[in-house]
C-alpha positions in Angstrom: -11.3 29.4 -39.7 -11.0 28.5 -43.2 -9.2 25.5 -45.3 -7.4 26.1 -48.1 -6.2 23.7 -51.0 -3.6 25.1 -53.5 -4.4 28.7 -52.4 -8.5 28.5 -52.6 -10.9 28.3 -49.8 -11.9 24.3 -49.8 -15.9 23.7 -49.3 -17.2 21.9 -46.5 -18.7 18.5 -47.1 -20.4 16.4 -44.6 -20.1 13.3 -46.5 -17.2 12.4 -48.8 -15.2 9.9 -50.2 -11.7 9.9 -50.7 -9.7 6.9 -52.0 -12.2 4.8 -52.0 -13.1 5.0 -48.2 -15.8 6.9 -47.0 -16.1 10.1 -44.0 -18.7 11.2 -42.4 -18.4 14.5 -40.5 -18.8 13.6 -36.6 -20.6 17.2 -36.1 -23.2 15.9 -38.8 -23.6 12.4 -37.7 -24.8 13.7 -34.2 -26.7 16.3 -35.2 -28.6 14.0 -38.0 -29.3 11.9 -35.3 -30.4 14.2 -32.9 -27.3 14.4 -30.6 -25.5 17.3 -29.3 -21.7 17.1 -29.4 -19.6 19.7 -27.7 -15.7 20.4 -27.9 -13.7 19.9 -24.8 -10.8 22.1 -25.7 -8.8 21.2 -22.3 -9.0 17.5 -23.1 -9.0 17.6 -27.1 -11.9 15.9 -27.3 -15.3 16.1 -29.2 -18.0 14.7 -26.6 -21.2 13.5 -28.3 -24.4 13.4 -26.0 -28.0 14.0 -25.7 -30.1 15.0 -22.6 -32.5 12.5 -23.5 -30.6 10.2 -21.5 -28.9 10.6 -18.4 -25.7 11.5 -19.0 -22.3 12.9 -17.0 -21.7 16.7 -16.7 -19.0 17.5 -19.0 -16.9 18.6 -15.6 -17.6 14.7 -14.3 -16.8 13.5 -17.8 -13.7 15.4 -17.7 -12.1 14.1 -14.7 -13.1 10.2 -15.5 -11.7 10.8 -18.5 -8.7 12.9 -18.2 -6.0 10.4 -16.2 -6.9 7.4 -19.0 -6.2 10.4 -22.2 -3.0 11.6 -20.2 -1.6 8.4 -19.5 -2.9 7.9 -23.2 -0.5 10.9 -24.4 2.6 10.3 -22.4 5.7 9.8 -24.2 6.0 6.3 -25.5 9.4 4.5 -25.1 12.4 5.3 -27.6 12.1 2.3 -29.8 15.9 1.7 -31.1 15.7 1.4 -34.8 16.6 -1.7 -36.5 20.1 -2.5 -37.5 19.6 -4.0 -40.1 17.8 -7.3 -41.7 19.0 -10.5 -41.5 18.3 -13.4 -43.5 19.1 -16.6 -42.0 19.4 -19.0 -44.9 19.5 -23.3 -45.0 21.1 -25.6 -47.6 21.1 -29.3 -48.3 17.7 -29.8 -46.8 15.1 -31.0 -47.2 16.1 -33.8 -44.3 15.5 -34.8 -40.8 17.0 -31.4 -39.4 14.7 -29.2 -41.9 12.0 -29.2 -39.8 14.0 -28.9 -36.6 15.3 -25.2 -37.7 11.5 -24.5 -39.2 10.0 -25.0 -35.8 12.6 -23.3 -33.9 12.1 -20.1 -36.6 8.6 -20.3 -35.5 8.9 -20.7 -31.9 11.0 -17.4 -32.2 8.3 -15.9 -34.5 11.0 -15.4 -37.7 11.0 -16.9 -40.9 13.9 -18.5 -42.6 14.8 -19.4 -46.6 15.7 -22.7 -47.2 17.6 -23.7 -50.4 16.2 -27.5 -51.5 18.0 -30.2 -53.4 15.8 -31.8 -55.7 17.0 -35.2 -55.0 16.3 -34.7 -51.2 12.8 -33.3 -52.3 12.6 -36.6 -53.6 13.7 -38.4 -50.3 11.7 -35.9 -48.3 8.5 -34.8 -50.6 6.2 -34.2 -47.0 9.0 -32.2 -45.3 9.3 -29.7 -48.3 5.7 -28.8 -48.4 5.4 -28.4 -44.6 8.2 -26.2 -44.7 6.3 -24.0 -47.4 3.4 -24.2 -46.0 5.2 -22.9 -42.8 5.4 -19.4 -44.3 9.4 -19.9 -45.3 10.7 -19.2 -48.7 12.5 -22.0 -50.3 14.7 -21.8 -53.0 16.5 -24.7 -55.2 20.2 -25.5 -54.8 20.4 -28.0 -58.0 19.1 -31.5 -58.3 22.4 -33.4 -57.3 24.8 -31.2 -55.8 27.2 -32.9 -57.0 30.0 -30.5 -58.7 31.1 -32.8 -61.3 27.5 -33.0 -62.7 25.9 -29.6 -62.0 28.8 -27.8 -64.0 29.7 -30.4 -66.6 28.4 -28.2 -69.0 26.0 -25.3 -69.2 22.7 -27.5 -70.6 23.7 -29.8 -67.7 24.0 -26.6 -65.3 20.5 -25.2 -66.3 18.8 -28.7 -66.7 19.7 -29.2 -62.7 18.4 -25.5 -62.1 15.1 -26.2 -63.9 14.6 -29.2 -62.6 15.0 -28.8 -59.2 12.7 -25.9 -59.9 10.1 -28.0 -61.5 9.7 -30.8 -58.8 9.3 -27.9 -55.7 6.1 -26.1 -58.0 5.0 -29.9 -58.0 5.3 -30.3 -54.3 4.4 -27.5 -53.0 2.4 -25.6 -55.3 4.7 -22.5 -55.2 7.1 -22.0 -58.1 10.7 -20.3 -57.2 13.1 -17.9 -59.3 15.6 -18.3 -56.3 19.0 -20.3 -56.4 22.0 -20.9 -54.7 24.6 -22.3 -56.9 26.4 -25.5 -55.1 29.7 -24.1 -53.7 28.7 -20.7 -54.1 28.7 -18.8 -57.9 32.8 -17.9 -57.6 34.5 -19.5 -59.6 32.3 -21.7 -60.6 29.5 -19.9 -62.5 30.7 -19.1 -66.1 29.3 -15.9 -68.3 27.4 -18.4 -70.2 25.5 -20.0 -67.1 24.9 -16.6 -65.8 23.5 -15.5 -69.2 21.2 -18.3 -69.0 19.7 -17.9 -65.8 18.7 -14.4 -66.4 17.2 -15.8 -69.3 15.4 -18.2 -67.3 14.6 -15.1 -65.0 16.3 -16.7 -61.9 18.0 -14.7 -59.2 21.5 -16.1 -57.4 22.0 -15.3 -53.7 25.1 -16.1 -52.6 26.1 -15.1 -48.8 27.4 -12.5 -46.4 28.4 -14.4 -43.3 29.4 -18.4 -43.8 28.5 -19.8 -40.0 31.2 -22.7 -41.5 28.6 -25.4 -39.3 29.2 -27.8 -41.9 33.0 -28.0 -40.2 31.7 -28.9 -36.7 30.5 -31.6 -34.4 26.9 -31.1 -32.5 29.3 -30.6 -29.3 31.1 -27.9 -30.8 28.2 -26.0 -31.9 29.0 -22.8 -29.5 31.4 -22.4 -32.6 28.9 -21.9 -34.9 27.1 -19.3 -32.8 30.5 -17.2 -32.4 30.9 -17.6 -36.4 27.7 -15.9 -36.9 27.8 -13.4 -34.1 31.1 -12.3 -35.4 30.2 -12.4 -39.3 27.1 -10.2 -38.5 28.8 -7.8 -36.1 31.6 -7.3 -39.0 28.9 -7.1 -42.2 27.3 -4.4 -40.6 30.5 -2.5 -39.3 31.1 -2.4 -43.1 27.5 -0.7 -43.9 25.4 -4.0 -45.1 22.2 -3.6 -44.5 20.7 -6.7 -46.2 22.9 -9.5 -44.0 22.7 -12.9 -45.9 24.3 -15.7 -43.1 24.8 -19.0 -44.6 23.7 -22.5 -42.7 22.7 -25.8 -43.1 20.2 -28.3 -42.7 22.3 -30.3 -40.0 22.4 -31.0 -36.4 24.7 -28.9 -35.0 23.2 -25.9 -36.9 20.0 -26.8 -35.3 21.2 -26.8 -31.7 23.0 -23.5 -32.7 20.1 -22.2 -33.8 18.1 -20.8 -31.3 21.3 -18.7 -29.7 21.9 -17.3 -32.8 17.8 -15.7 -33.0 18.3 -14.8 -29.2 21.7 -13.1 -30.3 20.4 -11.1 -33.7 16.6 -10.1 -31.6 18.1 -9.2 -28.5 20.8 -6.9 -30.5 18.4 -5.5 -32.5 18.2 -7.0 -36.3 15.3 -7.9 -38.0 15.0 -11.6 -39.2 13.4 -11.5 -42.7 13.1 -14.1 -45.5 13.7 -13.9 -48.9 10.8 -11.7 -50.5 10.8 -12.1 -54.5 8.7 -9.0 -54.6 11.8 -6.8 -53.1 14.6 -8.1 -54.4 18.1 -8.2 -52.2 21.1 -8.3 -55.1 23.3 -10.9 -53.2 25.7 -12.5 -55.7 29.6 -12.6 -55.0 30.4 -11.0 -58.7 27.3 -8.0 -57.9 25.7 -8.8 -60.7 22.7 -6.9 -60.5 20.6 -8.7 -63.2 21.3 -11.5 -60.4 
């Protein structure tokens, strides 16, 4: 019969606030109002009436009621937790397959990140911001790609980085920290490129499972499904719980595509994209400034 906080009896009150949202007492509100309202102790359930108005006995009301609250209470399902998330990520784009793999993500009701080379930005301005507007994440994978230029030199390194940057906060309206380094950050990333970007207060993701599609024909795209299906199944054997799976913008990825989301729903992981706000350290030399 009594409520206690830290040890002392608490005092009632009918009306309170607490975090900024408001409670009203039910036994309060009906009675202010001039309603009666009545505990039903074998259905857990307060029952608010007024014999002004024609009303059900509480016998009646109990037996409509009772089937609806016990089919109400039974036990729900075991959902099987989650095995672990999955980011499905896209390079090279944007390009005539971009918005293939966007449209399948959405058909499947996932998000993906794509990683956007300035000069197909250039080629492809439209594509980029209806992939952003889309809901993906996109980040930047250098203005050229082209190894010679992006690591001539460090300036030349972070001038493709910022660039690329630059011309997707034009396009889209939505500036991005996120890189992926052509060829991946081993070897070619030296401790004065990495010093820079966290200067520049960029992140590197690198990868977890490479679906190698880049290596395949459109006909031999079943390969690309077993790639993936084999490189998730063996991350999270290891204990990965943040599953980065490398693809690209082409063709055969895109007819691989939707078997690889039937695959990772139906077996339980959850397709996430890149979310700046919780950071996934995915770098090849764990570099957790990265």
């Amino acid at each position: 019969g009594q409520t206690k906080h830290d040890g002392v009896e608490a005092q009632g009150k009918p009306i309170t606030e607490i975090d900024g949202t408001l409670y009203v007492n039910v036994r309060y509100m009906a009675e202010h109002f001039g309603f009666k309202i009545d505990y039903l102790s074998n259905i857990r359930t307060a029952r608010i009436y007024s014999d002004t108005y024609k009303h059900l006995s509480h016998i009646e009301y109990t037996q409509l009621v009772a089937p609806i609250i016990a089919k109400w209470e039974a036990p729900k399902p075991e959902e099987k937790p989650a095995k672990a998330n999955v980011y499905l990520t896209f390079d090279d784009g944007p390009n005539a397959s971009t918005l293939t793999n966007a449209n399948t993500l959405r058909t499947y009701g996932a998000y993906g990140t794509f990683f956007f080379i300035g000069n197909q930005m250039k080629a492809y301005p439209s594509t980029a911001k209806a992939v952003a507007e889309d809901g993906h994440f996109i980040g930047t994978h250098s203005m050229t790609h082209e190894q010679s230029e992006v690591y001539r030199s460090t300036q030349a390194f972070m001038d493709e980085m910022n660039q690329a940057s630059d011309l997707l906060a034009r396009l889209t309206g939505k500036r991005s920290k996120l890189v992926r380094v052509p060829y991946g950050s081993v070897p070619h990333l030296t401790p004065a490129m990495r010093s820079q970007l966290k200067q520049g207060g960029y992140k590197v993701w690198d990868w977890d499972v490479d679906s190698d599609d880049w290596r395949y024909t459109t006909s031999q795209y079943t390969q690309i499904i077993q790639n993936v299906q084999n490189g998730v199944t063996k991350a999270y054997q290891a204990g990965d719980r943040n599953i980065v799976v490398l693809m690209h913008d082409h063709p055969q990825s895109a007819k691989a595509l939707p078997y690889i989301i039937e695959w990772l729903q139906k077996e339980g992981y959850t397709l996430q994209k890149y979310d700046p706000a919780h950071h996934v350290v995915q770098n090849f030399r764990n570099d957790p400034e990265l």
